[in-house]
N, C-alpha and C positions, 0 to 999 in steps of 0.2 A: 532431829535425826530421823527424818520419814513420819508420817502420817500414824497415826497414836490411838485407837479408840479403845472405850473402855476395856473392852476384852484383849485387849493389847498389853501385855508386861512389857516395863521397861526393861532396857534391855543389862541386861547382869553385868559381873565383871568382865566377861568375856569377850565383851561387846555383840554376841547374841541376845535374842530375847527372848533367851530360856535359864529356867534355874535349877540349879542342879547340875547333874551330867556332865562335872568339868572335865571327868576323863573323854567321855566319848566328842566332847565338844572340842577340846584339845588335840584329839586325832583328828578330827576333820579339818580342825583350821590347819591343821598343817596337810593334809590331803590338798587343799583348796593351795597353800602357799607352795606344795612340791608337786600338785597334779594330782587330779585323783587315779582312783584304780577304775577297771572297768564297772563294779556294781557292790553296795553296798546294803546289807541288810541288819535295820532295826529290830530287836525283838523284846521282846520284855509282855510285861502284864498290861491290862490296858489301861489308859488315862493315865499313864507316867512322862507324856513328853513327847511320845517318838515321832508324831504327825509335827510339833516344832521343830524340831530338831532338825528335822528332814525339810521343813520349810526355810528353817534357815541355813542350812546346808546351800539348797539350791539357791539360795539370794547371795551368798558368798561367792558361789562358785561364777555368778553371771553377772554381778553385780559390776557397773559400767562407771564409778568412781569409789572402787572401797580405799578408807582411811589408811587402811592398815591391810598386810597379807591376811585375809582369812576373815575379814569383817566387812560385811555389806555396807556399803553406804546408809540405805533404808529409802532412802529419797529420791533416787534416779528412777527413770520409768523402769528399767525389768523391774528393779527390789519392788519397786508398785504393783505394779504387773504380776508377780508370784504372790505378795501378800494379798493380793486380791484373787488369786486363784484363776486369771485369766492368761498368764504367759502362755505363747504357744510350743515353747518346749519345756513345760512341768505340768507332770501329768498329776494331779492330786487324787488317789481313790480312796 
């Protein structure tokens, strides 16, 4: 399911690969399977997640053969392309 290195969790039951966060993970896969809205803000403490979350948010929402509504493939060039932090529409700061 896409390219895997150490620092890579596998991905949950959510078919993200993030753990935790099934509520907020829950609203975006359906944002991604009804359309998202115009802008969404993470917020919390740091080191809880939010920079994945947001990464797999964007691999969802552009992802060019997902399984399923609301879950990236991982292995087509955008999901590559975002996990690597090179797509030229996801801006990572």
């Amino acid at each position: 399911m896409g390219e895997r290195t150490p620092l890579t969790p596998a991905a949950g039951p959510s078919g993200w690969h993030v753990w935790g966060h099934e509520r907020a993970v829950a609203d975006l896969q359906r944002a991604v399977a009804h359309g998202p809205r115009h802008a969404y803000i993470l917020t919390g403490p740091e080191r809880i997640g939010k920079r994945a979350l947001a990464i797999e948010f964007a691999r969802a929402l552009i992802c060019e053969r997902p399984p399923a509504a609301g879950i990236p493939c991982g292995s087509c060039s955008r999901c590559r392309r975002v996990s690597r932090g090179v797509h030229p529409d996801v801006t990572i700061a």
